[in-house]
N, C-alpha and C positions, 0 to 999 in steps of 0.2 A: 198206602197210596201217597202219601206224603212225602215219604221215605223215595219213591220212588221220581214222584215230582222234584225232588231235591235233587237227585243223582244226575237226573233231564238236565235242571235249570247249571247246575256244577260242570255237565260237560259243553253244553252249548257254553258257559261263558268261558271255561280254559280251551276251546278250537279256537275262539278271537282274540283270546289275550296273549295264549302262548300256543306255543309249539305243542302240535299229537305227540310228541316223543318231549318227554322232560331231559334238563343238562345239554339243550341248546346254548352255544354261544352266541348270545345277541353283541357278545364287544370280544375286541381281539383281545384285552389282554387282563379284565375285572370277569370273574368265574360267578356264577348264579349257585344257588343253594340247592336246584334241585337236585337229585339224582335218578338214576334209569329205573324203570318197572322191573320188577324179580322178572330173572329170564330175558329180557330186553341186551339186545346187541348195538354194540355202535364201532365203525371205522371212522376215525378221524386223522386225517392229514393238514400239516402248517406248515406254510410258509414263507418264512419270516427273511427281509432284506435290512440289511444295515448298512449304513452307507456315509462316507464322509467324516474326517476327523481333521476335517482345515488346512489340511497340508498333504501333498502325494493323492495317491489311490490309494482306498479302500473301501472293498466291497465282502463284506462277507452273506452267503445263502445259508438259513439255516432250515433243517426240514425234520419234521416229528411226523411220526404212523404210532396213532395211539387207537388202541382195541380197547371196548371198555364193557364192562358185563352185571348186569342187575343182580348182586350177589341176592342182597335182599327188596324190598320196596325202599328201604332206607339206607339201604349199602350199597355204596359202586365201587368195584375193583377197575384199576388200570394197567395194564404194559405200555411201554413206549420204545421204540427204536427211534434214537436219535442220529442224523448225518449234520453236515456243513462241507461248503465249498469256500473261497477263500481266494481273491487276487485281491493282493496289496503292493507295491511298490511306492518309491519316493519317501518314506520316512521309517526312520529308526527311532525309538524310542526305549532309553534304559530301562530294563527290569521288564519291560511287557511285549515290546515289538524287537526282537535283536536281530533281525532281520528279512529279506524281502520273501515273500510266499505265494505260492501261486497254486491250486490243484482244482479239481474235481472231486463228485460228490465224494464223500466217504461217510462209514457211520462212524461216530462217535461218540455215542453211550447209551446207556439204557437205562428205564425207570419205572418202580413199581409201585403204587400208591389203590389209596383207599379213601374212598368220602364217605362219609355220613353225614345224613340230614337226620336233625333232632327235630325241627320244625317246620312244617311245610307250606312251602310260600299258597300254593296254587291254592290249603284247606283255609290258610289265616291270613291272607294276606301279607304276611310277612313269613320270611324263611331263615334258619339258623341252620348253617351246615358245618362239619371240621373238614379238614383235608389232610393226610398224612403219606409225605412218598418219600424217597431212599431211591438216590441215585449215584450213578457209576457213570464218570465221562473219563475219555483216555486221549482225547486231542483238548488242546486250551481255544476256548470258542474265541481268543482275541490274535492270538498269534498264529495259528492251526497248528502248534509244534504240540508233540508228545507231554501228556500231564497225566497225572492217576490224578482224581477227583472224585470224592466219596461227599455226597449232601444230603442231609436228611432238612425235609422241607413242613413246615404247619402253618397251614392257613386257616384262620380263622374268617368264614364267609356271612354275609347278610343279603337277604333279596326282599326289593317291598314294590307292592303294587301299587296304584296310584289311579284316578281320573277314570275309575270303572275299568282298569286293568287295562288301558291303552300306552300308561308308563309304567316304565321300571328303573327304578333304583339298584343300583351291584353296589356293593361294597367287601372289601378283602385286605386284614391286615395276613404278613407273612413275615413269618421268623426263617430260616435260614441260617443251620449252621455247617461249616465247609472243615473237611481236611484237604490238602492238597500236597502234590511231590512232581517237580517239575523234572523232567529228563536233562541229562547233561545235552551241549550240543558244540559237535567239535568244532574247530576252527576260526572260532566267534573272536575278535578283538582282546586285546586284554585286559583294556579300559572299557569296556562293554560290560553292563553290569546283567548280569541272568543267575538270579541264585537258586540252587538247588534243594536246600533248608527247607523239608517241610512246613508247610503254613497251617495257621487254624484262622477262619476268618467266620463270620456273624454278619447276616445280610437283616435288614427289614426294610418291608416296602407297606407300604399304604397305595391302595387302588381305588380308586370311584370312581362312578360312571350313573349316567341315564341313558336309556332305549324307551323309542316311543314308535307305537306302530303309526304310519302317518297312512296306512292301506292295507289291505287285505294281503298277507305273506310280506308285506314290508315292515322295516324298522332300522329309524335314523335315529345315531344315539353320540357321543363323547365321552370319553375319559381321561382321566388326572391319573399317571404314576408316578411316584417320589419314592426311590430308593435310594438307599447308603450302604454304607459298608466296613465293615471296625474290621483290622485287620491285625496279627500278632505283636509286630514291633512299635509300627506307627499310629495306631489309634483309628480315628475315623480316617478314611483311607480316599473316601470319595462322597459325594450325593447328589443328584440329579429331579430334576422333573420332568416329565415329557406329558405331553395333551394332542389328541387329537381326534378327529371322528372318528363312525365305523357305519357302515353298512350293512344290514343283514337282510336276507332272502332264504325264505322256507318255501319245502313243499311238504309232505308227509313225511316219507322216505330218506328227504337229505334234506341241507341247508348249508348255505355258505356267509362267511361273514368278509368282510375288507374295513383294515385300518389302517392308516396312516396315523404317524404318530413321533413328532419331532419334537427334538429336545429343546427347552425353555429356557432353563435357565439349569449352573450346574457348579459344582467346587470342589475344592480336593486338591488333586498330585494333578501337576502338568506337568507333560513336559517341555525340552527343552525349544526356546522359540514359539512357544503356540502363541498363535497370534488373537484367538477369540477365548478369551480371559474369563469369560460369563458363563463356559459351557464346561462340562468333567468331558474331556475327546480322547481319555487315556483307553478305557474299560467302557464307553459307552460310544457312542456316533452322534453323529448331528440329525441324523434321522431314522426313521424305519416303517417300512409296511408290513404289514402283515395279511396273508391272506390264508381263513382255515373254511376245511368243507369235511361235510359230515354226512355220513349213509349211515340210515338204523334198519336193521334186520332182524 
């Protein structure tokens, strides 16, 4: 009888604190700890806008369809098909933009990953999960020109409840290490630097965030990302922070989240002319939104 009282009082309080279906995104871009019920399906679509590097156009659409599947109660498998679309004009930049770009969607890469929860937010109030994925891009998301890019990614995740389970805490460090081989591209300038030299680079980022339900299927939340990047020849190569809100709305079945999320402050490689000195506008943007939606079946 207890046992069963217990089970009562555990589901009524995860319908009001979280999501019927665990591995909701309540922020666009800090991951929760949970993962999906053994058996549990989910479609997930993003779509992410970047935009502005101080000088010219630049717009790039980025878009992910990720399937994700309850291997166990503690293991979630992923696939991802990755596209981007791409108009830039008005600036060149050596080694990263060597020239003007323009297309429609296209894919450009794919990725396969694994989480596991070791501890679970919804039983302890707090949550410890890893994350492991291994990806393949073959367009460069900055210039949209031809690049092989192999990443294997490890996140280390945390989720804590708060105020009788109406906030939440994200937290996620990420390691990040890259090979890359950029394609030749004919006709380019001869004092236009574009090397072809396979690269090894090493990314870490630090993410935080809180979501707080402020009603019934609502929750208004912000977060902090700080990432870098060590790169073969030159060292630390860049580092950036961005902050901004998000937005999330559940039903049962789906949930969609919206972020905005503008760069703060940033450092590194400029290039030539940039006139906002405080931002990295090489590798990153002055801004971006993000918008992901999610169906569980």
């Amino acid at each position: 009888m207890k046992i069963n009282k217990l089970l009562f009082c555990f589901a009524i309080s995860a319908s009001c604190a979280a999501p019927a279906w665990a591995d909701e995104n309540l922020l666009g871009y800090t991951k929760g700890a949970e993962t999906l019920p053994k058996g549990a399906r989910e479609l997930d679509l993003w779509v992410t806008q970047r935009s502005g590097k101080g000088q010219g156009e630049y717009t790039a659409w980025d878009t992910q369809f990720e399937f994700e599947y309850g291997l166990t109660n503690k293991l979630t498998g992923s696939l991802y098909l990755k596209g981007m679309a791409l108009d830039t004009s008005g600036l060149i930049i050596d080694g990263y933009l060597p020239e003007e770009n323009q297309f429609n969607w296209r894919a450009s890469g794919v990725e396969a990953s694994l989480m596991q929860m070791h501890i679970s937010p919804a039983l302890n109030g707090f949550g410890l999960a890893t994350y492991y994925a291994l990806s393949y891009d073959w367009i460069d998301a900055h210039s949209g020109q031809d690049k092989d890019k192999i990443s294997l990614e490890l996140k280390l995740l945390t989720q804590n409840f708060f105020a009788d389970d109406q906030l939440v805490w994200l937290n996620n460090v990420i390691f990040e290490g890259t090979y890359a081989d950029r394609a030749e591209i004919p006709g380019l300038p001869a004092d236009l630097e574009w090397s072809t030299d396979p690269e090894m680079e090493i990314g870490l980022s630090y993410r935080t965030g809180l979501s707080y339900r402020v009603a019934p299927r609502w929750f208004v939340g912000a977060e902090i990302v700080y990432d870098t990047e060590f790169e073969t020849e030159v060292g630390q190569e860049r580092w950036s922070v961005q902050a901004g809100p998000s937005v999330h709305y559940a039903q049962q079945k789906w949930w969609a989240t919206l972020t905005w999320l503008p760069q703060l402050r940033g450092g590194g490689e400029m290039y030539e002319g940039q006139t906002e000195t405080d931002l990295h506008l090489i590798e990153k943007t002055e801004t971006e939104v993000r918008l992901k939606v999610g169906f569980n079946f």
